[in-house]
N, C-alpha and C positions, 0 to 999 in steps of 0.2 A: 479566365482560368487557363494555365498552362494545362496541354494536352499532348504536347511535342515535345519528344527528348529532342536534347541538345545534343547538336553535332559538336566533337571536339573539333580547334582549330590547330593547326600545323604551324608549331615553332621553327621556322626555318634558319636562320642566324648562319651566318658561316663562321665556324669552331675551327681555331688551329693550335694545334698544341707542338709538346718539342720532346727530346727527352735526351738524357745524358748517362753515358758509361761510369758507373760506380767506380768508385776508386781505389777501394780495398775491397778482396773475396776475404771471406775465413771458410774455416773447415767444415762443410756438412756433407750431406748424402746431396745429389742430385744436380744438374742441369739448370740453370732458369731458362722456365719455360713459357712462351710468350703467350700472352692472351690479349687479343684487338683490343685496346682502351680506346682508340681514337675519339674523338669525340659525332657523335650520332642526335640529329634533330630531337626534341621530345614534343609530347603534345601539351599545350598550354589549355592547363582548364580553365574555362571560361566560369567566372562565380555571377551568379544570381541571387535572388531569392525567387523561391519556385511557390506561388498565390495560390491555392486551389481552394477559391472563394467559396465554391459550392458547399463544401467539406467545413469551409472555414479553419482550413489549415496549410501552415505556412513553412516551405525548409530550409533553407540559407547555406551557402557554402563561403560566405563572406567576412572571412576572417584569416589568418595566418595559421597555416597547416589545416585548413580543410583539404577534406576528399570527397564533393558529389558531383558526377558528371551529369546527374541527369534524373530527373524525378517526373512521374507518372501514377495518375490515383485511378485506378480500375475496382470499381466495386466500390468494398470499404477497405479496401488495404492500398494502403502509399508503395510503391514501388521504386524502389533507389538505385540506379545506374551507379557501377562503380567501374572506375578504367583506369589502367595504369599510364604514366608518363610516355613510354614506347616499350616495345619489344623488341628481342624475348627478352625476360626477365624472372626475377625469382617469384613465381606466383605464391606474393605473402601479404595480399590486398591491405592497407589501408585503406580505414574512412574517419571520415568528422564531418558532423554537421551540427548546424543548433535547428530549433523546431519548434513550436508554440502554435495554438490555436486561439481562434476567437471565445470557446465556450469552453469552462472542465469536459473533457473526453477523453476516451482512452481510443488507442488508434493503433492498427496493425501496421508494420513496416516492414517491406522482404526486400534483402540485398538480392539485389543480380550482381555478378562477377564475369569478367572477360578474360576466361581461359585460365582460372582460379578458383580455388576453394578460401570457402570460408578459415581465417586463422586466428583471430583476436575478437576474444569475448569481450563483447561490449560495458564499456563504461559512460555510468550518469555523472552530470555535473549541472550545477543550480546557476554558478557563477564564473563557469568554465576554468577556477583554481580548484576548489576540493572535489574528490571525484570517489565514486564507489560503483562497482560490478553491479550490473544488475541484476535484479531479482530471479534466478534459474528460472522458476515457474514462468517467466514471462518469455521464456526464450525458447525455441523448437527448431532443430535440424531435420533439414529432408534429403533425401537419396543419399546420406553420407556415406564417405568410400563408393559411391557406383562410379560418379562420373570419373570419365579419365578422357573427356572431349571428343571423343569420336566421335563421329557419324550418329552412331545408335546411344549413346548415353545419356543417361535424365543430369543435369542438372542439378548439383550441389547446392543448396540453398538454407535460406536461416530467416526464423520471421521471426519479429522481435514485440512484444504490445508494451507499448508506451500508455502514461497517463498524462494528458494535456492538458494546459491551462495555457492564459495569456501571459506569462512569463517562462523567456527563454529556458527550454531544455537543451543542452549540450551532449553530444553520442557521439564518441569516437571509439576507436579501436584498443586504445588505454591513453591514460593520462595524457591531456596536449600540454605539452613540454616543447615550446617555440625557442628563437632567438632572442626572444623578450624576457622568458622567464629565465633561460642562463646565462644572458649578461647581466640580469640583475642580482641572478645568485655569486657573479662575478664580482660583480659592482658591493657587496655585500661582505664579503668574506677580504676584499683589498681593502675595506678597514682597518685590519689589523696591520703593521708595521713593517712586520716581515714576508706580506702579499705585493704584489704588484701585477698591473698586466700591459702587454703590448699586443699593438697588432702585426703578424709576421707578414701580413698580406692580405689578398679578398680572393672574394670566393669569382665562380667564374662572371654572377650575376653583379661583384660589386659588394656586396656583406663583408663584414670583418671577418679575418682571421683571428681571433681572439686568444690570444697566449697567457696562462698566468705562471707568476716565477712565488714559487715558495722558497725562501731561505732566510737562515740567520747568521750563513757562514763568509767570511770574507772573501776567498774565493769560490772559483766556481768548476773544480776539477773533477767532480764526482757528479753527475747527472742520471736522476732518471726520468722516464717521458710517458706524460699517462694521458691515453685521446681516446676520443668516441664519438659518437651516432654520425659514422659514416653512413649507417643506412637509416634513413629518418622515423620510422615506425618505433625501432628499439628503445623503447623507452626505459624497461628494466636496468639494460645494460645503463643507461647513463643513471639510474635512481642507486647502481652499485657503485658509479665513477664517485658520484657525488657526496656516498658514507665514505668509501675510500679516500677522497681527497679532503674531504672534513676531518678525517681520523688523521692524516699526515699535520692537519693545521692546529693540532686543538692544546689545549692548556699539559699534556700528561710530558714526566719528564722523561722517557721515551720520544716523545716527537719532538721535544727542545732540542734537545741532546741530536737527533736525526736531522734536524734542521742544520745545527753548524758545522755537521758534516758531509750534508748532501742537499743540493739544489734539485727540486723536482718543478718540470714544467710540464702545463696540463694545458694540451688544448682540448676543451668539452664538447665542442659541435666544429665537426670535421666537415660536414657538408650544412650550410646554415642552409643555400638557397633549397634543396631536398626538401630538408624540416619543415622550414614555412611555405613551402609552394606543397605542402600533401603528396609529398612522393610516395610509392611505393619500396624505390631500393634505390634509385639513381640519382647522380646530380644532374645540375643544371647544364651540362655536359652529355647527358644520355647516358652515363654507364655508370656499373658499380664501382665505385672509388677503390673498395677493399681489392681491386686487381690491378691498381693503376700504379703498385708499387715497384717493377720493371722498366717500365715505360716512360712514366709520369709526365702526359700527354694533358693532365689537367690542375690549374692554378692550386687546388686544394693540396692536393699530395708534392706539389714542388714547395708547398711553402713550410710545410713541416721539414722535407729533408734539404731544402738549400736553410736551414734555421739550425739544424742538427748538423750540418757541414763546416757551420759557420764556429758552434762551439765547439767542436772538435777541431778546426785548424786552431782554434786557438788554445787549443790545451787541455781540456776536457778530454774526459772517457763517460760514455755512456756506458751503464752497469746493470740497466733494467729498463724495459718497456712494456706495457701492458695496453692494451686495445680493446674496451671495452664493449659488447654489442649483447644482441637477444637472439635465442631460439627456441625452438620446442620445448628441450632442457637444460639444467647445466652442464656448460661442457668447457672442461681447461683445454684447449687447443696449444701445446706446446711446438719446442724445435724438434726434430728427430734425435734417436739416441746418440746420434754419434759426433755429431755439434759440439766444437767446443770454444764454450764462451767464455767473457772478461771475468765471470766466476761460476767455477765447475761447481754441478754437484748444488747450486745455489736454487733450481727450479723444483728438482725430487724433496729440496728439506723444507722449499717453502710450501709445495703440496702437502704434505706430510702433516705440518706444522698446521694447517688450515684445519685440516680431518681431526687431528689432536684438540682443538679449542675451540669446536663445534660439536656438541654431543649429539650421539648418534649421527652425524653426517659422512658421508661417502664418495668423494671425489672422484668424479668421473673426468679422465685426463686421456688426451688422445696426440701423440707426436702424430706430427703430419712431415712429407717430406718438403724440405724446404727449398726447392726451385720453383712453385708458383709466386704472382704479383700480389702476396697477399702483405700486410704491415709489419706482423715479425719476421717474416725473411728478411724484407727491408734492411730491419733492425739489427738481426742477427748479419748479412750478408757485407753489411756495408762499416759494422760497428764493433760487431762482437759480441753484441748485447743479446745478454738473456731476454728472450721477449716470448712470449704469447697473446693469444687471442681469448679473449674470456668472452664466456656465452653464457648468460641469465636465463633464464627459463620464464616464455612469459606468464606463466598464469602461477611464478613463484610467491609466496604472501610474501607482501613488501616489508614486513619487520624482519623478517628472514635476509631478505634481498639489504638490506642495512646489516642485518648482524653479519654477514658475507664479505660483505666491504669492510665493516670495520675490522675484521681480523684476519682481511689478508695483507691490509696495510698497515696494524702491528705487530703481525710475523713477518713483513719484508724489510720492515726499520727494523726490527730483534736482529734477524740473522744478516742484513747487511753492516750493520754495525756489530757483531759477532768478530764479523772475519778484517775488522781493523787490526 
């Protein structure tokens, strides 16, 4: 019987990255303003299965996108080490694990966190594909809001009672959504004729970059650009990439019609190595990608924008970009008001238009100033392009989070084919 937490081990690797001066500004508020991307060690978890024979139960972190550093049974409760990749960091803990006993049991589980709170209500799965929230009554917060790490603060924590049996239980922080399950949603949707995909590059571990091109149109003058789970957790934001990019591909004579006039390429997992190694925010690089767009000190973010360089010296205009991810709630993250992009006036109609053909819904929209290394400055800074940051909410109910995607990608084909 394991009795000893696992010490993590120290990924050492020497990281060298590079970066290059943009070639076209346009017009906004602000300065770019630099933030260290460089690349920084991470801690490599080490996966087991953790035995605790006595108990007759058993918790595995041995699969792509887990998160358990470390498990401990005191009493009758399992105790679960969770750590992130390195620090400092956005304390927005990821976990996964699977779990099964030798006899039907029900069994107490309390996360421990390293210098974080609890964020993501726990999701069950039988066969690690369909998944549901677990049962409230089984789940209980303690000292919530107290800790803030001090010295003197209790400890933020969350016990969760599971029901065991000898077939795998699966508990992650929501849906695992690996590099398995969206290149086969890739693999799936380039069926059809007018999909294709390439790869623009790898990740820093080695992983594809995975590009897909939707069109029907002969040329390819009019682009827009739609990527996500640069931070690996977000799973919402990619369950909204993925109505969105469905709704651009599907049989309605809107998206025909959209197709031969505009080429959209999607890359869906922006950090693969993150997703499948159980990150909490970072690549396999040690930082958060979503700042590395100044800089771009890391393989992931050079190979969208030398891909975006590449079709624009050839002729191309990018006209739209959108970057899908998760937080607390939903939040439209736009350019500042004084921006002006390849189409004015094209961001307030498409907000507009969203709140219009969702009833009762309420668009919460926030310009930010656009001199940080976040992905639509990038877009906007380097292109002209109308671009934002969308943020899903994660405890949104997912037919929501679908109906959200599908109608912001037929009010972007409406009014972009509008202003033909």
């Amino acid at each position: 019987m394991h009795t000893t937490l696992i010490i993590l081990l120290m990924l050492t690797s020497s990281l060298i990255g590079w970066s290059q001066t943009p070639k076209k500004t346009y017009q906004g508020q602000g300065q770019v303003q630099e933030v260290d991307t460089s690349p920084r060690p991470i801690q490599q978890q080490y996966q087991t299965t953790f035995a605790f024979e006595d108990a007759g139960i058993y918790i595995s972190n041995e699969f792509d996108g887990a998160r358990l550093n470390g498990a401990l049974m005191k009493e009758d409760t399992l105790m679960v080490w969770i750590t992130p990749e390195n620090a400092p960091i956005n304390p927005s803990p990821w976990y996964a694990f699977k779990i099964w006993s030798d006899e039907p049991k029900e069994a107490l589980v309390k996360f421990t966190y390293q210098n974080a709170k609890h964020r993501y209500f726990p999701k069950l799965s039988r066969d690690g594909e369909s998944w549901q929230p677990l049962d409230s009554a089984n789940y209980q917060e303690f000292n919530k809001g107290e800790a803030d790490f001090g010295p003197n603060s209790l400890p933020e924590t969350v016990v969760i009672k599971l029901s065991l049996d000898a077939d795998t239980l699966w508990v992650a922080g929501q849906e695992l959504q690996t590099s398995k399950h969206i290149f086969a949603w890739i693999d799936s949707l380039s069926q059809q004729s007018y999909i294709s995909y390439s790869d623009i590059g790898e990740s820093r571990l080695g992983r594809p970059m995975r590009n897909m091109k939707i069109s029907e149109g002969k040329q390819e003058d009019k682009i827009v650009m739609v990527f996500g789970r640069q931070h690996p957790p977000e799973v919402t934001g990619w369950l909204a990439m993925k109505a969105f990019v469905e709704t651009l591909t599907g049989d309605s004579k809107l998206a025909q019609k959209f197709r031969k006039e505009y080429t959209t390429y999607v890359v869906p997992l922006m950090n693969p190595d993150g997703v499948d190694l159980g990150h909490w925010r970072h690549s396999a690089g040690g930082v958060d990608l979503n700042r590395d767009w100044n800089q771009f000190y890391h393989p992931e973010t050079r190979a969208v924008r030398d891909f975006l360089r590449k079709k624009t010296d050839e002729g191309a205009k990018l006209y739209f970009g959108v970057d899908f991810h998760s937080t607390w709630d939903d939040i439209y993250y736009t350019l500042d008001s004084v921006s002006v992009t390849n189409t004015p006036g094209l961001m307030a109609e498409w907000l507009s238009s969203i709140e219009d053909n969702i009833p009762d819904y309420e668009i919460n929209a926030k310009g930010s100033v656009n001199g940080t290394g976040v992905s639509k400055n990038f877009l906007f800074r380097e292109f002209g392009a109308e671009s934002l940051v969308y943020e899903v909410g994660d405890n949104t109910p997912r037919p929501f989070v679908r109906q959200k995607g599908q109608v912001a990608a037929e009010q972007l084909m409406r009014l972009l084919l509008d202003r033909e």
